[in-house]
N, CA, C and O atoms as a DFTB+ gen file, in Angstrom:
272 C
 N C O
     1  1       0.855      -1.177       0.000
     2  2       0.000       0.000       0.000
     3  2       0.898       1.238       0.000
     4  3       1.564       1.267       1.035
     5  1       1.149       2.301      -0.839
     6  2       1.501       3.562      -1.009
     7  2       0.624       4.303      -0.145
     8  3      -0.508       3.831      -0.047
     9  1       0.867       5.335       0.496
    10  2       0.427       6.324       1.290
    11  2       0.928       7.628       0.397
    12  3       2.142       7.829       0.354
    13  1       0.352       8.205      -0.064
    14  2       0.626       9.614      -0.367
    15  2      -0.061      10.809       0.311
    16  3      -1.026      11.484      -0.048
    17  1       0.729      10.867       1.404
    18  2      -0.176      12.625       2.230
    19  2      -0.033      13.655       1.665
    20  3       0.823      14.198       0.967
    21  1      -1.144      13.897       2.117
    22  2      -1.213      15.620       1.870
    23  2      -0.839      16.199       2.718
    24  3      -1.572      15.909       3.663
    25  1       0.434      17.409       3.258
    26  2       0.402      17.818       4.825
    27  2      -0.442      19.230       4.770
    28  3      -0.241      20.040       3.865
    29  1      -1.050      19.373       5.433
    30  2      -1.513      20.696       5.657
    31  2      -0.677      21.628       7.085
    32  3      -0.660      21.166       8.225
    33  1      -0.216      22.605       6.809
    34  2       0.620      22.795       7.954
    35  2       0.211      24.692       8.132
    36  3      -0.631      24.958       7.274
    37  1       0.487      25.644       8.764
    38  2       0.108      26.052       9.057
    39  2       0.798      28.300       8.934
    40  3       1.161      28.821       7.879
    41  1       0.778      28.554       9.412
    42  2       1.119      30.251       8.787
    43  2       2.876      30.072       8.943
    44  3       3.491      30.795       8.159
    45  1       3.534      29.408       9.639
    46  2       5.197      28.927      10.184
    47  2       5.738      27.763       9.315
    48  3       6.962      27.637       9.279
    49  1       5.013      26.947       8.651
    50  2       5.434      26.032       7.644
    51  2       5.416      24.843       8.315
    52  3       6.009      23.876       7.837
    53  1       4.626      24.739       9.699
    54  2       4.584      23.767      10.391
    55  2       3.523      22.706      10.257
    56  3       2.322      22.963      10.332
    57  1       4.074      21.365      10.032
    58  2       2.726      20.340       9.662
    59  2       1.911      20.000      10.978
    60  3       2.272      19.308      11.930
    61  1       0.541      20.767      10.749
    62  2      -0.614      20.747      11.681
    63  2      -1.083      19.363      11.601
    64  3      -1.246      18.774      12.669
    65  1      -1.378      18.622      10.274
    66  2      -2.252      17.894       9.796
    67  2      -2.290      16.798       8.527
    68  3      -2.481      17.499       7.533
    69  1      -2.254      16.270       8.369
    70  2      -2.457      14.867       7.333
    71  2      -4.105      14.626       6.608
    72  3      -5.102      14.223       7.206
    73  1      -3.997      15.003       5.196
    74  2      -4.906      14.644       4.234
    75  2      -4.521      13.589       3.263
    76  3      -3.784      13.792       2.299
    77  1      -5.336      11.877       3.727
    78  2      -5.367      10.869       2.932
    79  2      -6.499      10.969       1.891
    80  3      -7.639      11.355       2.149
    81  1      -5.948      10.488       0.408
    82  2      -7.054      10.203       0.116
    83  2      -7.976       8.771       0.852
    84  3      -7.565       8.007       1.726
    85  1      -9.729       8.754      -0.067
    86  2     -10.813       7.989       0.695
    87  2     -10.404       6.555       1.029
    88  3     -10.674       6.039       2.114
    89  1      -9.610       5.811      -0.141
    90  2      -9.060       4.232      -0.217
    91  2      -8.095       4.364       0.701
    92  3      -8.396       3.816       1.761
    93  1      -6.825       5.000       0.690
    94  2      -6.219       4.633       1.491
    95  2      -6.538       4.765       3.246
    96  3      -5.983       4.096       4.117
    97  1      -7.687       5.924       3.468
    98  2      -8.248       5.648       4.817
    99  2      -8.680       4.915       4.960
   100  3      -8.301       4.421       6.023
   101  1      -9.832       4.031       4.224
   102  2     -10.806       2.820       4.675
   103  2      -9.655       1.709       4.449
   104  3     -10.181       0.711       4.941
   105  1      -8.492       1.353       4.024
   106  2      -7.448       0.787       3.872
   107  2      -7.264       0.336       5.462
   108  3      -7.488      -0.574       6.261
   109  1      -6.650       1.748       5.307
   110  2      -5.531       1.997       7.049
   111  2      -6.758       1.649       8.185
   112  3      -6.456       1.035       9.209
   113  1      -8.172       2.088       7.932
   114  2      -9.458       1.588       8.804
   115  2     -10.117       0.042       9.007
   116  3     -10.862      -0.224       9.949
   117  1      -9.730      -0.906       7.995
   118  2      -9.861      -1.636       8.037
   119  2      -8.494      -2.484       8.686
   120  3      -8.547      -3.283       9.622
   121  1      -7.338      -2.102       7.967
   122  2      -6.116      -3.011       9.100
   123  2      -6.595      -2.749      10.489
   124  3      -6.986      -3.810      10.975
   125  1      -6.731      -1.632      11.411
   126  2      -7.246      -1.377      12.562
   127  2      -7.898      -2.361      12.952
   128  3      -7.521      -3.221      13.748
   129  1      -9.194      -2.261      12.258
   130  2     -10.227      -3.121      12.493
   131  2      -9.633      -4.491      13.336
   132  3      -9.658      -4.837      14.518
   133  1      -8.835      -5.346      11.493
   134  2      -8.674      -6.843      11.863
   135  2      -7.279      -7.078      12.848
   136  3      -6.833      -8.167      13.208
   137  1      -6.807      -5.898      13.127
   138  2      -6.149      -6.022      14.339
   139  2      -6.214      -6.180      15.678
   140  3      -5.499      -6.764      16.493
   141  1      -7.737      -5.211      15.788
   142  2      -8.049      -5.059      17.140
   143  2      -9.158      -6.554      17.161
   144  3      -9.304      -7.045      18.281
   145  1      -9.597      -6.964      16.472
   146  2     -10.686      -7.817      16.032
   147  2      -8.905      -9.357      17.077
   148  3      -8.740      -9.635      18.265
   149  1      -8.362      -9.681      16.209
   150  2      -7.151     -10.608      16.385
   151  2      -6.935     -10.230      17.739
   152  3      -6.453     -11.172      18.367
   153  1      -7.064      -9.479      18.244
   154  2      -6.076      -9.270      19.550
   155  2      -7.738      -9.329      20.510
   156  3      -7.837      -9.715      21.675
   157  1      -8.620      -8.953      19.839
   158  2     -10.245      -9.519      21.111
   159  2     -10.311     -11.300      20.834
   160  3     -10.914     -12.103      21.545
   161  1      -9.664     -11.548      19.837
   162  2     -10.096     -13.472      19.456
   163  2      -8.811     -14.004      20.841
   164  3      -9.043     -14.905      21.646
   165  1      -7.708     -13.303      20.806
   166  2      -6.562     -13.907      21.454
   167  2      -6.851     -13.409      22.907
   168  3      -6.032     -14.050      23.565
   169  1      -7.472     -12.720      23.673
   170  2      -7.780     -12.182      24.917
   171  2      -8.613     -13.227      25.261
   172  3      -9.148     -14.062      24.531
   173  1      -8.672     -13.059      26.683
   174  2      -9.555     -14.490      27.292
   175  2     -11.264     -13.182      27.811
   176  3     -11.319     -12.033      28.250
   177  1     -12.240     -14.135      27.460
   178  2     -13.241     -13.393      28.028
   179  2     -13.332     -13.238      29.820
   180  3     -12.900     -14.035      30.653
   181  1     -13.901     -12.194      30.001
   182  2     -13.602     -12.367      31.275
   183  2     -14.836     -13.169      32.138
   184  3     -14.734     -13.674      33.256
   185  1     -15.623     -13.137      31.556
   186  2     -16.844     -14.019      32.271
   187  2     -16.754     -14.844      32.795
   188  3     -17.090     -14.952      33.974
   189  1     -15.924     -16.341      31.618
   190  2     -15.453     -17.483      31.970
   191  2     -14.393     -18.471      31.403
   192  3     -14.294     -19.695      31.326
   193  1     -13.454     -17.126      30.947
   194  2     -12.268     -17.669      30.647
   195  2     -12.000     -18.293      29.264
   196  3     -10.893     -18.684      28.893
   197  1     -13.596     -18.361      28.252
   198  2     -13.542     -18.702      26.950
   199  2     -12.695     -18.123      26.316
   200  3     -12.184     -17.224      26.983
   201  1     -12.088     -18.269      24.793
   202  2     -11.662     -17.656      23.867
   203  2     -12.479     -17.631      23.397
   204  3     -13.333     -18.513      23.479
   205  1     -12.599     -16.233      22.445
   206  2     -13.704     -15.698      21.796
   207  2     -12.762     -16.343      20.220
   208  3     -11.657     -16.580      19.732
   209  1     -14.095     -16.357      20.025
   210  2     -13.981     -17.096      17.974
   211  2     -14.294     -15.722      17.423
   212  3     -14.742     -14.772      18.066
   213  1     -13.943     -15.762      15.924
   214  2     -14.377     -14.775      15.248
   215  2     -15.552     -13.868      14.787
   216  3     -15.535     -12.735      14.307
   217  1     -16.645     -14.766      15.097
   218  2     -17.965     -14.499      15.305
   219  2     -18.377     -13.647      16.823
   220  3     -19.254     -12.813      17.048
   221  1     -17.557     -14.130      17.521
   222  2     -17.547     -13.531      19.463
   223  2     -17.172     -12.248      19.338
   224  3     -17.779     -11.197      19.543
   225  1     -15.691     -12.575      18.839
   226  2     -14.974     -10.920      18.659
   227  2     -15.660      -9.682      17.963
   228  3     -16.019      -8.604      18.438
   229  1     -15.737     -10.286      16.438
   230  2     -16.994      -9.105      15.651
   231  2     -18.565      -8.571      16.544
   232  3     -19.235      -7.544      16.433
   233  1     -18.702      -9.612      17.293
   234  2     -20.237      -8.963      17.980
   235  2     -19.842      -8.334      19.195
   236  3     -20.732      -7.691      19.751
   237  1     -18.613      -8.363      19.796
   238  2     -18.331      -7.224      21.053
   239  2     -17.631      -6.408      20.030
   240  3     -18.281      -5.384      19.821
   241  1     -16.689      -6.464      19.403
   242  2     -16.434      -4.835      18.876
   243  2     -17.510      -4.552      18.024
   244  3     -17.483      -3.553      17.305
   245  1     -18.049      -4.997      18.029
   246  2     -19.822      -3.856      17.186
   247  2     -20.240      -2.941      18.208
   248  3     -20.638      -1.794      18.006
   249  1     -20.097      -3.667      19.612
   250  2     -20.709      -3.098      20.731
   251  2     -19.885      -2.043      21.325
   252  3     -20.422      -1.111      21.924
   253  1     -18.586      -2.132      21.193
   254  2     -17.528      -1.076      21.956
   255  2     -18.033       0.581      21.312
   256  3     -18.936       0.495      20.480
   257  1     -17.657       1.699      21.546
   258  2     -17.905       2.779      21.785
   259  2     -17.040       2.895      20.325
   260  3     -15.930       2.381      20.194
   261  1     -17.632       3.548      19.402
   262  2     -16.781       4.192      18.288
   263  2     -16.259       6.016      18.618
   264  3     -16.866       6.929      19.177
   265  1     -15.446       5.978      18.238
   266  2     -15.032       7.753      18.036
   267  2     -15.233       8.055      16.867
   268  3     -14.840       7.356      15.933
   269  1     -15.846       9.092      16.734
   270  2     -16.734       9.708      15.132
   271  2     -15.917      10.878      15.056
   272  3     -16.079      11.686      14.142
């Protein structure tokens, strides 16, 4: 995957900010995803010590709190 930013920086020439284009965000949004997804399958539940399967993991991170 190529990343090409855009920097947006500010009246001092200082980089404030990063403009991806749309693919490479839902890209970089989706690795997130199946990362954090891998690392809820490999955590032990705390209820009763199950490992969560891939089906377990996807239905608690549906449930976790998104930042918009």
């Amino acid at each position: 995957m190529e990343i090409k930013p855009n920097y947006i920086v500010d009246e001092q020439n200082h980089k404030i900010a990063v403009q991806l284009d749309i693919k490479t965000f839902e890209k970089i949004e989706e690795i997130f995803e199946n990362y954090a997804l891998s690392h809820l399958m490999q955590e032990e539940d705390n209820d009763d010590g199950e490992i969560l399967d891939l089906e377990q993991a996807k239905e608690y991170y549906d449930t976790l709190e998104k930042q918009e």
